[in-house]
Each structure stands twice: as C-alpha cells, then as structure tokens.
Backbone bond lengths (Angstrom), bond angles and torsions (degrees), N, CA, C in turn:
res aa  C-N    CA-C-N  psi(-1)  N-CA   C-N-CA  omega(-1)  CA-C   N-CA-C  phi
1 X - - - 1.456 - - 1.530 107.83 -
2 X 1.594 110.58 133.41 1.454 99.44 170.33 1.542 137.72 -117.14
3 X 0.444 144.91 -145.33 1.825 132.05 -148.13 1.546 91.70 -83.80
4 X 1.668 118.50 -40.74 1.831 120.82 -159.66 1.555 78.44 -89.67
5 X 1.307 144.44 -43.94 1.479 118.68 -177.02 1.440 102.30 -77.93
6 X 1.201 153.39 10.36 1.664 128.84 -168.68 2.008 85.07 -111.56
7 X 1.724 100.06 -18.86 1.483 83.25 -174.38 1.812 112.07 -101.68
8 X 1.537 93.56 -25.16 2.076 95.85 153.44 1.992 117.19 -53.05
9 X 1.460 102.94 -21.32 1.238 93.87 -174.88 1.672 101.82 -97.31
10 X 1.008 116.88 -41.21 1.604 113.98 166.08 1.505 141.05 -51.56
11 X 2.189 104.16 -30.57 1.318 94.13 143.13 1.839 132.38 -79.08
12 X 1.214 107.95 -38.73 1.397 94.59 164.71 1.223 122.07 -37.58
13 X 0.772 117.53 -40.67 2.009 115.33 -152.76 2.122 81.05 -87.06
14 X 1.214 102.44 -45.43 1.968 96.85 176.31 1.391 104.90 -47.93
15 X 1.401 111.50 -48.54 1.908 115.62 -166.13 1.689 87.79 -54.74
16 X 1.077 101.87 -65.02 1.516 97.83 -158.34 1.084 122.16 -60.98
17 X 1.061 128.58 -32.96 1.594 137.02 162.81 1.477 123.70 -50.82
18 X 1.364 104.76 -31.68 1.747 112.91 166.65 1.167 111.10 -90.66
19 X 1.125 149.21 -22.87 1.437 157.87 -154.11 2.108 81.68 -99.07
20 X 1.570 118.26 -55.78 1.218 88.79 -179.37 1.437 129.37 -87.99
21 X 1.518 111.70 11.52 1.604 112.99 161.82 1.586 108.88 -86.47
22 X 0.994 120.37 -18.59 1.419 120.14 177.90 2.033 91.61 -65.70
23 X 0.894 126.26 -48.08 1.508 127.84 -158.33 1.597 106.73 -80.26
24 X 1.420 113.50 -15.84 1.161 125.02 176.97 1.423 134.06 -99.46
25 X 1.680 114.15 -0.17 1.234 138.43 171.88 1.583 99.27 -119.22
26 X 1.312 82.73 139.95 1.557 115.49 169.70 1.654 135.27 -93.25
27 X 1.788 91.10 -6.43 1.410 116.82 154.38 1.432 149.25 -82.73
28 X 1.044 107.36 101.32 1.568 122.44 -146.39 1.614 98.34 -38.56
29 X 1.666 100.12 -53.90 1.292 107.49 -165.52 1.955 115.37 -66.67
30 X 1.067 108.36 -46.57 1.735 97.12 175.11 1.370 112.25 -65.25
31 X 2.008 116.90 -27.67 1.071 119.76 -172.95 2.226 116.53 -53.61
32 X 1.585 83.14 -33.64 1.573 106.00 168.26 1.215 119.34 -70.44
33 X 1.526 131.53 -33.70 1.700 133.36 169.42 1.279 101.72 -76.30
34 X 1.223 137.05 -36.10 1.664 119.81 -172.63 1.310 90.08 -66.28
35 X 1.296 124.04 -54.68 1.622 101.05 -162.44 1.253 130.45 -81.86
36 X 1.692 107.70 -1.31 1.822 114.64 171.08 1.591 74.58 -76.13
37 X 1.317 140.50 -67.04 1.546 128.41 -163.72 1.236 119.23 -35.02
38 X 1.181 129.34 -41.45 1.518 148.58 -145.99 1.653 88.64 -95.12
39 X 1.194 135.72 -63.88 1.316 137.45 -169.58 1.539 107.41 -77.32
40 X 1.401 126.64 -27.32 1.787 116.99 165.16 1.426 88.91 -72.27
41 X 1.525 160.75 -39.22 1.505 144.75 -175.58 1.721 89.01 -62.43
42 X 1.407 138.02 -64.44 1.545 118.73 -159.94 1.307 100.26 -71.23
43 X 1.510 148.16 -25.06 1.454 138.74 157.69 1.267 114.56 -23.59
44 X 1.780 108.00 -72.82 1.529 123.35 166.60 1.188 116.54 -36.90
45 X 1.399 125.57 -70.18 1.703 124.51 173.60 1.614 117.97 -27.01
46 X 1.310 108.08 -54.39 1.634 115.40 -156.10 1.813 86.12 -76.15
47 X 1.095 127.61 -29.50 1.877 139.42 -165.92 1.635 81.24 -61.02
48 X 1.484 104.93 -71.14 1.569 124.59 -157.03 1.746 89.47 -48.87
49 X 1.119 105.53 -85.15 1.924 119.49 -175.16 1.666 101.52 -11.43
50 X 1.424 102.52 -68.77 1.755 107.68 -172.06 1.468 110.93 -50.75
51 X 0.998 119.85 -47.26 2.137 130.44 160.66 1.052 89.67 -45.03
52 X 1.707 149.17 -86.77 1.113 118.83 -143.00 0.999 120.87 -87.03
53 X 1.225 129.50 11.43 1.596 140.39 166.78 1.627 111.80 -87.58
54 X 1.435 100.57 -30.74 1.540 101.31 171.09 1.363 106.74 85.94
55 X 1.725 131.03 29.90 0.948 151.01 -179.62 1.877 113.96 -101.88
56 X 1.202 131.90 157.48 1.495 140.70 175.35 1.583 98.90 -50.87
57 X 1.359 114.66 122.04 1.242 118.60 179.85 1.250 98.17 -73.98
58 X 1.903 126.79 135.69 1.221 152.33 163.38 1.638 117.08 -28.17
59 X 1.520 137.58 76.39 1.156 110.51 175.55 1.712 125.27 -50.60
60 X 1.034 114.73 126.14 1.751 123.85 -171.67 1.534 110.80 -104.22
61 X 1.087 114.04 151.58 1.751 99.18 176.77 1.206 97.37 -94.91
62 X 1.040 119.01 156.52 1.620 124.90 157.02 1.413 125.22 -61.16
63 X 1.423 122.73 126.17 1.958 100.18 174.18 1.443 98.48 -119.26
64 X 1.135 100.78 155.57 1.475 105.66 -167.40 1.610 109.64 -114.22
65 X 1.623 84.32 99.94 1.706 104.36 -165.80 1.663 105.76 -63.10
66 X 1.825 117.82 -33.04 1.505 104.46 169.20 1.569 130.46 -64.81
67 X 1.131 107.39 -13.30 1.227 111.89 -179.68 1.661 123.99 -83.89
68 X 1.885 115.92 -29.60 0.892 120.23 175.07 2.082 100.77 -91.03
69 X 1.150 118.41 -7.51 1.497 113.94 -162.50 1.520 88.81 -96.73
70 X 1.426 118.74 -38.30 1.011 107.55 -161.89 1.940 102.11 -66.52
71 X 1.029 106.88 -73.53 1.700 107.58 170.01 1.349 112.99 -19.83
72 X 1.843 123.40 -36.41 1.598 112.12 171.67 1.401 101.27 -77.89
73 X 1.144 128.40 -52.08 1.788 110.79 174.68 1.391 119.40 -50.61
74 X 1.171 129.50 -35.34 1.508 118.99 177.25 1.600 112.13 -69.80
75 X 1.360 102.00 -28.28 1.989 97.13 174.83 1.676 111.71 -77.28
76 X 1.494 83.88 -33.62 1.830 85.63 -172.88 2.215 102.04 -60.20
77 X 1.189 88.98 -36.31 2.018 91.99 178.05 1.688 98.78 -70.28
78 X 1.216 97.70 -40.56 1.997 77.74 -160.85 1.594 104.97 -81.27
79 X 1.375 132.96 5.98 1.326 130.02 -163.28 1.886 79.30 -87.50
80 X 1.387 99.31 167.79 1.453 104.21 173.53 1.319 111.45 -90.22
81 X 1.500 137.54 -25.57 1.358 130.23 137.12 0.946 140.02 19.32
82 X 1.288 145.97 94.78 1.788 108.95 179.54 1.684 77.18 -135.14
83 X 1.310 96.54 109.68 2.173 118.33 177.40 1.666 118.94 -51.63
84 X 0.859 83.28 102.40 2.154 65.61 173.90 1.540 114.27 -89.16
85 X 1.600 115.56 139.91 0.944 150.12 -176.88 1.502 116.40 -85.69
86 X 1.211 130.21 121.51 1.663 120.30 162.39 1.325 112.53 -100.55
87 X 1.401 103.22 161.30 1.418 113.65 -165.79 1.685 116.27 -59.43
88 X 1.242 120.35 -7.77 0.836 151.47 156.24 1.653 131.29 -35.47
89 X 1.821 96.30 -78.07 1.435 108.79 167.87 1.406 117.57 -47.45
90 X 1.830 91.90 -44.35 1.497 94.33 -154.25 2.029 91.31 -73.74
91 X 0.950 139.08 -14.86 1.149 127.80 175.86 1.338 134.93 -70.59
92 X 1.732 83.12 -9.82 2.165 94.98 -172.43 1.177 74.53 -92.76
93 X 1.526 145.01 -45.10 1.552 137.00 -148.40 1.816 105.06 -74.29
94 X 1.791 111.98 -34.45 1.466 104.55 167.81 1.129 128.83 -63.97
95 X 1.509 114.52 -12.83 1.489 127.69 -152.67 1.806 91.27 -104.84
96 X 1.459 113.69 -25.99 1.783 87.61 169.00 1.477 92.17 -111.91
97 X 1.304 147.66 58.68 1.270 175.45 -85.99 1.740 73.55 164.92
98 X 1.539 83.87 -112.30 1.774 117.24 175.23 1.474 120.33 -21.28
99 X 1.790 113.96 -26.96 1.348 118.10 -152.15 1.901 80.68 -106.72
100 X 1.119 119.20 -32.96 1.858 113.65 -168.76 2.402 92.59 -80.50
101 X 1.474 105.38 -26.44 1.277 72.57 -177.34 1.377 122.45 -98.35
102 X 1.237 96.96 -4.39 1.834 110.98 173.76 2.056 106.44 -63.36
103 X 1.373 82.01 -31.19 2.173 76.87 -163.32 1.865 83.95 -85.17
104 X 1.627 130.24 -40.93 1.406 119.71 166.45 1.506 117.03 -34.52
105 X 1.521 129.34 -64.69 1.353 120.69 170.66 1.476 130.18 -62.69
106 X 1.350 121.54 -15.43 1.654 139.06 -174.12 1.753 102.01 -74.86
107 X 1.387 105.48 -57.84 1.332 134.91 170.34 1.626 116.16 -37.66
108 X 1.488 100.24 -78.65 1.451 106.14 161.94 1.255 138.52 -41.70
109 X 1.624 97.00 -43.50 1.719 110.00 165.72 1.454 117.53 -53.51
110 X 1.212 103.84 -48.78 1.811 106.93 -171.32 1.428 96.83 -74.34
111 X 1.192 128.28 -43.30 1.600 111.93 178.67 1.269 129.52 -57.08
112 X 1.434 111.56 -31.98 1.856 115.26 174.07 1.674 90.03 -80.58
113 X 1.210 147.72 -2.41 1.340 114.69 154.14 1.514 142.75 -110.71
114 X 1.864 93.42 29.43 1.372 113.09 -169.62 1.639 95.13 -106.11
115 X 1.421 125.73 150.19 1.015 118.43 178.54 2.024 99.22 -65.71
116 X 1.488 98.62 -167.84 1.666 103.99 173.64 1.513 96.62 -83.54
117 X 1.717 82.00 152.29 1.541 89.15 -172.18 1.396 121.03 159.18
118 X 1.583 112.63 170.87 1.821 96.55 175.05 1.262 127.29 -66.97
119 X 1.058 116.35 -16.90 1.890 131.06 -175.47 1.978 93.70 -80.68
120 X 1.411 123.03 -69.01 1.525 118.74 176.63 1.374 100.67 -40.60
121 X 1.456 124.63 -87.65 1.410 134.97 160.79 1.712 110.62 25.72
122 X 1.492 105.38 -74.75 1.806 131.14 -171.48 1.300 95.21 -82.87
123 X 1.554 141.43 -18.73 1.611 112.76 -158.43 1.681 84.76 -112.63
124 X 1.525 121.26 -8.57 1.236 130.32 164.22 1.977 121.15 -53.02
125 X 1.557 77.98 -55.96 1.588 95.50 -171.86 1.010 115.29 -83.60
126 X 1.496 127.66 -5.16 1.002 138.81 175.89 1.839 105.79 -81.89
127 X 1.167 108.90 -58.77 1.330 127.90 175.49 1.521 110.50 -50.74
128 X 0.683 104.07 -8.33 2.167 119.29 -172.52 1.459 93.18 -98.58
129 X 1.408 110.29 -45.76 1.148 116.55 -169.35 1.676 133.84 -40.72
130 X 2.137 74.20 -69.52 1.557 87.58 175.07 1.522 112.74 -94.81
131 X 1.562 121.70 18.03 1.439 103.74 154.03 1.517 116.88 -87.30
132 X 1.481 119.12 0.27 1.435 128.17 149.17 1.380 123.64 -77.69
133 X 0.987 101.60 -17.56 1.519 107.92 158.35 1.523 108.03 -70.03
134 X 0.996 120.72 -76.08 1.732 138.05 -174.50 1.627 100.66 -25.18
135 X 1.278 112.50 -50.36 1.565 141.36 -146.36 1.821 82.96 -58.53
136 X 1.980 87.70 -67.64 1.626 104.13 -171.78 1.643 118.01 -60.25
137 X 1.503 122.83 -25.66 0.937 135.43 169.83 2.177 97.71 -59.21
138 X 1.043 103.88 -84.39 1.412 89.22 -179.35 1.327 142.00 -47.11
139 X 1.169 116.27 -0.83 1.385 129.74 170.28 1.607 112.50 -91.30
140 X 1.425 99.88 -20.88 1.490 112.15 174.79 1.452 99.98 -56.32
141 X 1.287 87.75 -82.76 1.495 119.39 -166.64 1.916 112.38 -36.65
142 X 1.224 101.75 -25.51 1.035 117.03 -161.12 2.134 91.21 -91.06
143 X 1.230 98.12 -35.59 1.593 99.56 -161.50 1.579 82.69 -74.90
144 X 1.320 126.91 -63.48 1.036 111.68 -163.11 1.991 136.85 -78.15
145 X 0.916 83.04 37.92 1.708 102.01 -166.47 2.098 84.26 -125.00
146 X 1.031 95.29 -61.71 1.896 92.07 165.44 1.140 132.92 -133.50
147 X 1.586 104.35 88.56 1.630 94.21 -145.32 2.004 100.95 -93.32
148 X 1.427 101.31 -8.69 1.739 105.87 161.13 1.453 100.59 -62.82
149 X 1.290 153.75 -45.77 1.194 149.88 -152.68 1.487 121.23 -120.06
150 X 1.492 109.63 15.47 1.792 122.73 -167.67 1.917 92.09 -77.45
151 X 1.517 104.18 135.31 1.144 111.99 166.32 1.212 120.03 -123.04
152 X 1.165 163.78 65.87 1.271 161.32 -151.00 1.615 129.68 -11.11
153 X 0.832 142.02 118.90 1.360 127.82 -179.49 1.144 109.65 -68.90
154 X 1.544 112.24 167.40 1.387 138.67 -165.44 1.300 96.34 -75.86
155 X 1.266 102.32 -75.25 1.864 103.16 168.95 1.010 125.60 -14.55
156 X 1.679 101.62 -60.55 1.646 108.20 -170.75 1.312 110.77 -49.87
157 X 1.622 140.65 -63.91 0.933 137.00 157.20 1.126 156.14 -14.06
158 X 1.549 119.35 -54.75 1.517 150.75 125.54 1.223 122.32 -16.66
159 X 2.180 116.29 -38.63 1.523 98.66 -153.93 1.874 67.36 -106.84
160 X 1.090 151.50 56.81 1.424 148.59 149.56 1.211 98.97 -82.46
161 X 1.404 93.84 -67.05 1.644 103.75 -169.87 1.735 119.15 -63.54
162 X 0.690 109.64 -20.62 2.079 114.83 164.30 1.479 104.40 -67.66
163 X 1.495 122.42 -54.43 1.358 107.29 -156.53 1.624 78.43 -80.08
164 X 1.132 148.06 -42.13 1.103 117.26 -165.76 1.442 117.72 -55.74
165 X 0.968 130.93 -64.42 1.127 143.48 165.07 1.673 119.83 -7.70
166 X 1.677 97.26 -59.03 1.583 111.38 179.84 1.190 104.64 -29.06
167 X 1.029 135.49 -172.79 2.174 153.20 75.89 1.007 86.51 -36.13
168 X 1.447 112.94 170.79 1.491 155.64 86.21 1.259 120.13 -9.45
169 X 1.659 118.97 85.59 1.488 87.13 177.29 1.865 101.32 -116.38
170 X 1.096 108.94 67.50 1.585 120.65 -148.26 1.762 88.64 -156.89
C-alpha cells in the first residue's frame, strides 16, 4: 500500500466513522457536524485518489466548517435543552479526537518529505485541514462532557477567520 492509498484508506474509514456518529446522536445539531465532517473526509479521498493516479489535483473550495458549526453551537446553548451525553458518546468523539490528530501529523510528515510542489502544497492543506478538524473535535468533546458550561475556544474562533481568508489551494 502506498502513502495516497494508506491515506484514501484513512479518509474512508474517517467518512465512515462520522456518518456513524451522526446515526447515533439524537442531536440534530452534532448530528449536522458529523456529516459536514464525514463529507470534508470524502473531499480528502477524491484529493488523495487523483495523487495516486498521478492526475491534476481537484481544485476544492474551502467551506468553512467554523462558521456553519459555530451557529450550531450557539443554537445548541440557546435552546433550553441541555443534552446529556454518556460516557460512551463522549468516547467515540475522543477516538476521532485521536483519529483527526494522528492523520494531522501523518500528513505533515509526508509533506516535509515531498519536494515543493502541488503534491506538498495538498498534503499541506490537507494537514491544516484536519488540525481544524481536531480544533472542532475538541470543542465537541469538550461541549459535551459540560455542555451547561461549554465555552468556546479561542482557537475555535480564530481558525474561522484563517480558512476564510485562505484559497483553496486543494
């Protein structure tokens, strides 16, 4: 297996893994972030696929998952609601915690050993990606362990305004 299949196989197995926390919450609103999650992992896939075919990498737009997540966290606080979590959820939610920063360092790695270029370029932006993933993952994790007392991180906020900012260079 090589580096564009070990990382075609790593977003799949991400898609699918969010696609089945989406099926496993009863919360509309995370039920809606697993699956913006789940569809930036098949973004990645189709990125990865075109690399290993050795084809023009896909320009992609960027979507800017803080901007639509954040608006579901502010409804999920102002609803009178406050969801309870079992130790459980919150354990599938550490586990792609663990799973967005493992493909962040994998990512990065392969890019410092690609010369410059469009291939570094994508395994870069990719790597940006899912440590915005990670970011949003911990705020999860974090809301739902206290979700009467969830405050947003600083970060969280901050990395809106970067991806906005970006291109696409993916």
């Amino acid at each position: 297996m090589n580096v564009y299949e070990y990382a075609m196989k790593a977003e799949k197995d991400g898609e699918l893994y969010y696609r089945e926390l989406a099926t496993k919450t009863d919360d509309a609103g995370l039920k809606s972030i697993w699956t913006m999650l789940a569809e930036e992992e098949v973004k990645h896939y189709h990125i990865f696929e075109k690399m290993n075919q050795n084809r023009a990498i896909p320009t992609v737009p960027s979507v800017d998952l803080f901007k639509h997540t954040k608006n579901i966290f502010e409804k999920m606080q102002k609803s009178n609601h406050v969801p309870c979590f079992t130790e459980d959820h919150i354990n599938l939610y550490k586990n792609a915690l663990r799973s967005e920063e493992s493909s962040y360092k994998f990512y990065t790695e392969k890019a410092l050993m690609l010369e410059e270029g469009e291939q570094r370029n994508a395994f870069l932006r990719i790597a940006e990606e899912e440590h915005a993933h990670y970011v949003l993952l911990e705020n999860i994790v974090e809301y739902v362990s206290a979700p009467e007392t969830w405050v947003e991180s600083a970060e969280f906020n901050h990395l809106s305004e970067k991806f906005v900012q970006k291109s696409a260079l993916i």
